[in-house]
N, C-alpha and C positions, 0 to 999 in steps of 0.2 A: 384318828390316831395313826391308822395305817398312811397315809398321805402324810404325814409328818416326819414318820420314819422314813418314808422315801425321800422326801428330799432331805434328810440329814443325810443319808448313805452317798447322795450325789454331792453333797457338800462338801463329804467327808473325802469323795473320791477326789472332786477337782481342788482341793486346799490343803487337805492334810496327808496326803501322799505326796506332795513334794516336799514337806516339811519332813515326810520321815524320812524321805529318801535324801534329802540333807544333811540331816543327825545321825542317818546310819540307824533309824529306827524300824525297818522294813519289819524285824521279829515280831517287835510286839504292837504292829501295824491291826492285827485282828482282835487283840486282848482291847485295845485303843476303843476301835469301834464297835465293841460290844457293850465298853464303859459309857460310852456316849449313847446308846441304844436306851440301855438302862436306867440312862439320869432321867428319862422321859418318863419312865415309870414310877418316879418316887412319890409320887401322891396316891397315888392307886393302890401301889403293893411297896410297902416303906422293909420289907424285909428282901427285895433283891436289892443288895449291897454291891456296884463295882468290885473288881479282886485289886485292879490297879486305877490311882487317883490321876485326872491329867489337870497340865498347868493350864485352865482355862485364862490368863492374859498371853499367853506367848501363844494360844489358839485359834483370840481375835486379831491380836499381831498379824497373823498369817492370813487368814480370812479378810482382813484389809486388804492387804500388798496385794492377793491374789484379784481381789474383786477390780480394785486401781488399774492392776497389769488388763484385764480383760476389758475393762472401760476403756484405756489407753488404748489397746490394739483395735477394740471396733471404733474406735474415735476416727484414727491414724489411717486406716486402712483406704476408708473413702476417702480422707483426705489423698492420702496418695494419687487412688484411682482417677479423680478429679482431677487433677496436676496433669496425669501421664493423659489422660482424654483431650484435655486442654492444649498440650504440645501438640498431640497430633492433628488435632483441629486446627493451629496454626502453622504447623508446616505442611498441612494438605491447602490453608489458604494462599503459602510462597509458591508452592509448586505450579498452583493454577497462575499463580501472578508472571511464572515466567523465571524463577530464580533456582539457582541450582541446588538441588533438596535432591536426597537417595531415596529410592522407590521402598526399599524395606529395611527399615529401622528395629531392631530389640530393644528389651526393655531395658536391659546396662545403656545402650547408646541415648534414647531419652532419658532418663537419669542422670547421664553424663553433657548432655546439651542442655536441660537445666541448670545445671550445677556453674553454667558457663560466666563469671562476672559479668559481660558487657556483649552486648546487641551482637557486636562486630563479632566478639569467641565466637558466639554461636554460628554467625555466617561461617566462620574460616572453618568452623569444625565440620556444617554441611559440606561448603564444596569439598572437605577432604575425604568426609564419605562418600558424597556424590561421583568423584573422581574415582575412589576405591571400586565403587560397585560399576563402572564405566571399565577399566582396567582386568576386571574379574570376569566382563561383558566378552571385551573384544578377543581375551587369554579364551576364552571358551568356546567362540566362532572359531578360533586360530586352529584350537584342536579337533572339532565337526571339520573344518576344510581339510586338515593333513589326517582324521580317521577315511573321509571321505577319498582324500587322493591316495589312500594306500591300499582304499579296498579296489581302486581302480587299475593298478597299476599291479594287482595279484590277479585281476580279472584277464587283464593283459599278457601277464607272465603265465598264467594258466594257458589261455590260448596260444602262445608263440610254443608253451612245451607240447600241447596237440599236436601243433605242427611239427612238433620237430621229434616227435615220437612215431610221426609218418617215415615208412620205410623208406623212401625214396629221400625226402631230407636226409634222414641220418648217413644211410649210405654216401649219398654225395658229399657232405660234410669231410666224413672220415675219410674218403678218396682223395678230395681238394687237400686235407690235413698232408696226407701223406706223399701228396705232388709235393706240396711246400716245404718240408723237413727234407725229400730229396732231394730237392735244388738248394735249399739249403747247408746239406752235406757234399752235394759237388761241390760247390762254391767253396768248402773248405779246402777242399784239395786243387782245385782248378782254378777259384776265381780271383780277381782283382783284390787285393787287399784294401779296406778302406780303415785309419786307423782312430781311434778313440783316446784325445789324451785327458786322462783321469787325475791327475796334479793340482787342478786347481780349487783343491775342496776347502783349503786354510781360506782364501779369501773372498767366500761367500758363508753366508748365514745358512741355519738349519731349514729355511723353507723356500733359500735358492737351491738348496741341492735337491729338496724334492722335487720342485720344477724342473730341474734338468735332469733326474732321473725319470719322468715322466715323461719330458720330450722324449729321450734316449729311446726310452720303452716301445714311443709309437716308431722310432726310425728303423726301430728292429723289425716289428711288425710288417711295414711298408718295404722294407726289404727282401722279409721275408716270400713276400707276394710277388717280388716280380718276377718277371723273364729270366736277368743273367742278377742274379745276387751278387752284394762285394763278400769277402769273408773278413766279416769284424772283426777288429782285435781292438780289448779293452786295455790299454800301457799304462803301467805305475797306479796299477790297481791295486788296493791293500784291503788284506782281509779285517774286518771285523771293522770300518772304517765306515762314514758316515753314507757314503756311497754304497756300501754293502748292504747295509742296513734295510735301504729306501731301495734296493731293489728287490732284496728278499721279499720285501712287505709290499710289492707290485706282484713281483711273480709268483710266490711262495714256493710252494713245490716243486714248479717248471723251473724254476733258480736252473735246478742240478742236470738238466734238459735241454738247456739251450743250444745251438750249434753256434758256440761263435767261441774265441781264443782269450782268454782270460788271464794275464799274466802281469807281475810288481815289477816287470821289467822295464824300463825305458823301450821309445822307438829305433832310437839310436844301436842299440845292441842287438837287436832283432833283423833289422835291413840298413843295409848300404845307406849313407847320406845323399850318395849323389839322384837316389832316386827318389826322396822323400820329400812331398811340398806342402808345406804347411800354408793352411787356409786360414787367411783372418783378412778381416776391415778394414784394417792401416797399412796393409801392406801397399807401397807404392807401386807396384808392380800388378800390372792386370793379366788377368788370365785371358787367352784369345781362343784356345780350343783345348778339348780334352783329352790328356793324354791316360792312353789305356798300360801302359809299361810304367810309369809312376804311381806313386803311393801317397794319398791324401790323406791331411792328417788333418782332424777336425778337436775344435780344443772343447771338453763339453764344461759349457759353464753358460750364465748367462749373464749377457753381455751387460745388460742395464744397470748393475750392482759395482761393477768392475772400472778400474779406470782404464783409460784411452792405452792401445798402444802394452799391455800386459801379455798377451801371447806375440806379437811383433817381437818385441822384448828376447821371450822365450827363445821363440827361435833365431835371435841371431846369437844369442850365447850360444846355442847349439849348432850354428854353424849351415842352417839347411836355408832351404829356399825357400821363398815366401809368394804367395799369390792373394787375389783378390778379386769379388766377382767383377766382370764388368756389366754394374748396373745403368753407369752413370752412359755408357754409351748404346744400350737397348733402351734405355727407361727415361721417361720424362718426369724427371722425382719430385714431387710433390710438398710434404711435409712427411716427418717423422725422420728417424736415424735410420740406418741404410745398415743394420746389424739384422741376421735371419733367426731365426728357433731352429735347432739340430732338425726338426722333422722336417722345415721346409728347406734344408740343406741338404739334408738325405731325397728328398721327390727332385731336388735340381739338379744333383749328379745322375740320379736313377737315370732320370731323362737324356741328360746328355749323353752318357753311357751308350743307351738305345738307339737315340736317333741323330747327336751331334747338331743339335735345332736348339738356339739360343732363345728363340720368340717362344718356344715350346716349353724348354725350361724354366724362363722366369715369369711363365704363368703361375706360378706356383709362389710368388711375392706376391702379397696380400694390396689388393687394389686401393685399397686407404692409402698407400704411401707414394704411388703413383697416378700421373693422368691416362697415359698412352705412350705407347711404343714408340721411339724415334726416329722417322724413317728417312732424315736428310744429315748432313755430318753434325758431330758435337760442338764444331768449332762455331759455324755459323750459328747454330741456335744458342751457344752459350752468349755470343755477340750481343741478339734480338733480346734475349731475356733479361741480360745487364742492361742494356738501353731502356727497355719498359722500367725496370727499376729503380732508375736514375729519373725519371721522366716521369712517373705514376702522379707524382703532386703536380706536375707543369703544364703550359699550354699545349705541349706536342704531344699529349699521350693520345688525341683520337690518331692522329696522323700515323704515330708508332703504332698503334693497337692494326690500322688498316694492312697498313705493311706488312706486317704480322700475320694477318688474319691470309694472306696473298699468298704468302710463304707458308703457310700452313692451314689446311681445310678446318683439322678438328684444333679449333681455339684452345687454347692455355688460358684457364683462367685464374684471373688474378684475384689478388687478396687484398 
C-alpha cells in the first residue's frame, strides 16, 4: 500500500501539476492530492470521505497527453542524436576524402546542413563554413604578428629611451637643438630668402595637400640643419585654410615655434620683381648657376595632379622671371617626368648654395630617372640617341650600338 501511494504522489507530481498550473489550480493543488490519497482507502476505512470530488475523465485526459509527450521525447531524442552522429561520421569521411569540410562544427550548423534539399546546398554551405573558419584562421595570425611587432617595437622604444636618458645623449641633443634654431634665427635676419608659394590649394585634392605639406615639412627640417639656412617665407598663406590645417596636425605645438615668415601676402608686395625667379619645369629658360642676390620662388604643390605649364602661367601674369633646372644637360634621363618633390628641391639649392657643384646637387634626383651623368655636349648625344631610335628595329643597330658604345664607355641602355 505504501508503494502505491508512492507512486501515485509521482504521478500526481509529473501530470497533474501542469494541469493545475494550466487552470490556475495551484490553491487547491494539496486538497487535490490528498483526495487522490484517500480514494486508495475506501475499502479499508469507507468513513475517510474526500472534502473535495475530482473529474476523474479530465485526469486520464491528462495522464494520457503527459505519458504520449514523454514517450515522444524519449522516442525523438535518440532519433535526433543518431541523425547529428551520422552527419558527423559523414563529414569526417569528406574531410579525409580531401574536400573542403570546417574543422569545428555546432549543433545549429549540423542542423542546418541537414536541413539542406540537395547534395550540392550542403557542399556550398561547407565550403562557406570552411572559408569562414579559414578567414577567422588568418584574422588571428594577422593579430599574434601585429601583438608580436608591437611588443617589439616598445622593446626598441624602451632601449633607444635608455639611451637617450644617458647624460651625454641628451645633453648633445639639446646643444645640436640649440645650434640649429640659432642658425635658424640668423638666417632670419641675415639669410637668403627662399620663398613658398602657397596659392595652389583650389587645384589639388585633400591628400595632395598633405603630401606637400609633408614634403614642405621635411624641407624645413633639412634646412634647418644646414650650414647657411634660407629664411623661409610662406606667401598667400591663409589662416584656417587646408594648408593650415595639415600643418598644425604635423607640427602641433611647434606650429607657434617655428623660425620662418608666415604671411596672406603675395610675393610681389614683399620684394622687388626684378629680383624674384620663379622655379618651375616648363620654363623655357635654364638656369646655368646660382645666383645668391635673387629670390627663389618654389610653387608648393605637387606636380603629378596638376596640369602642364600652371605655375609657368602664374608667373608670367605676374610679370617675374622664370627658370628651370638644367637636368637635361647634367643628366642622361632615363624614363619618368623630370618634375622634383619640394624636399629634393630644397637638398639641390642647399647644395648649390654651399658649394656651386652641379654633379653635386643633382645627386639628390633619384637614380630611377636617370642612367649617368653627361660628360660630352647635349648636342652630340641627343644626335646618337635619335639615331639608335630611328634604327633600334633595323639592320644598323649593331653598327649604331658600336659607335655609340666608342663615344661613350658607360653604355646607354636601351629599351
Amino acid at each position: 500500500m505504501h508503494s502505491a501511494n508512492m507512486l501515485l504522489r509521482r504521478i500526481v507530481r509529473s501530470s497533474v501539476l501542469p494541469f493545475a498550473t494550466q487552470h490556475g489550480m495551484k490553491k487547491d493543488l494539496f486538497p487535490l492530492s490528498r483526495t487522490l490519497s484517500l480514494s486508495l482507502c475506501v475499502k479499508q476505512d469507507k468513513s475517510c470521505e474526500p472534502s473535495e470530488k475530482l473529474d476523474l475523465d479530465e485526469w486520464k485526459k491528462v495522464m494520457k497527453s503527459g505519458l504520449q509527450e514523454e514517450v515522444s521525447e524519449v522516442v525523438s531524442e535518440p532519433k535526433e542524436l543518431s541523425s547529428l552522429a551520422a552527419a558527423r561520421e559523414t563529414l569526417e569521411m569528406w574531410r579525409l576524402a580531401g574536400r573542403a569540410v570546417p574543422e569545428n562544427m555546432s549543433e545549429e550548423q549540423l542542423k542546418t546542413f541537414m536541413e539542406c534539399p540537395s547534395k550540392s546546398a550542403k557542399k556550398k554551405y561547407l565550403k562557406y563554413l570552411h572559408l569562414k573558419e579559414l578567414y577567422k584562421k588568418n584574422d588571428k595570425r594577422k593579430m599574434d604578428e601585429k601583438r608580436e611587432r608591437r611588443l617589439e617595437a616598445q622593446d626598441q622604444d624602451s632601449k633607444t629611451d635608455e639611451t637617450k636618458k644617458s647624460p651625454f645623449v641628451s645633453l648633445w641633443s639639446r646643444t645640436m637643438d640649440k645650434a640649429y634654431n640659432w642658425r635658424a634665427a640668423q638666417s632670419m635676419i641675415f639669410g637668403q630668402p627662399l620663398v613658398f608659394d602657397m596659392s595652389y590649394e583650389k587645384d589639388m585634392s585633400v591628400r595632395e595637400v598633405s603630401n606637400t605639406v609633408r614634403q614642405i615639412v621635411m624641407s624645413e627640417s633639412s634646412n634647418r640643419r644646414s650650414v647657411d639656412p634660407f629664411h623661409i617665407h610662406f606667401c598667400n598663406f591663409q589662416d584656417d585654410s587646408l594648408y593650415h590645417r595639415e600643418f598644425i596636425k604635423n607640427y602641433k605645438e611647434a606650429w607657434d615655434k617655428l623660425l620662418i615668415t608666415v604671411t596672406d601676402q603675395c610675393y610681389t608686395e614683399i620684394f622687388p620683381k626684378e629680383k624674384l625667379i620663379y622655379l618651375t619645369a616648363d620654363s623655357p629658360k635654364v638656369m646655368k648657376a646660382f645666383d645668391h642676390d635673387k629670390i627663389y620662388i618654389v610653387g608648393s604643390m605637387v606636380d603629378k595632379s596638376i596640369k602642364r605649364g600652371v605655375s609657368l602661367a602664374r608667373a608670367k601674369r605676374l610679370g617675374l622671371e622664370t627658370a628651370a633646372l638644367p637636368l637635361d644637360k647634367y643628366l642622361l634621363w632615363s624614363t619618368g617626368a623630370k618634375n622634383l618633390t619640394l624636399d629634393q628641391m630644397m637638398h639641390i639649392l642647399l647644395t648649390l648654395k654651399d658649394t656651386a657643384d652641379w654633379k653635386k646637387a643633382l645627386e639628390f634626383v633619384p637614380k630611377r630617372k636617370y642612367c649617368d651623368f653627361v660628360n660630352k655636349p647635349v648636342k652630340e648625344l641627343k644626335k646618337t640617341l635619335d639615331l639608335i631610335s630611328t634604327l633600334k628595329l633595323g639592320k644598323g643597330r649593331e653598327k649604331v650600338e658600336k659607335q655609340f658604345a666608342k663615344n661613350y664607355p658607360k653604355r646607354y641602355k636601351l629599351k
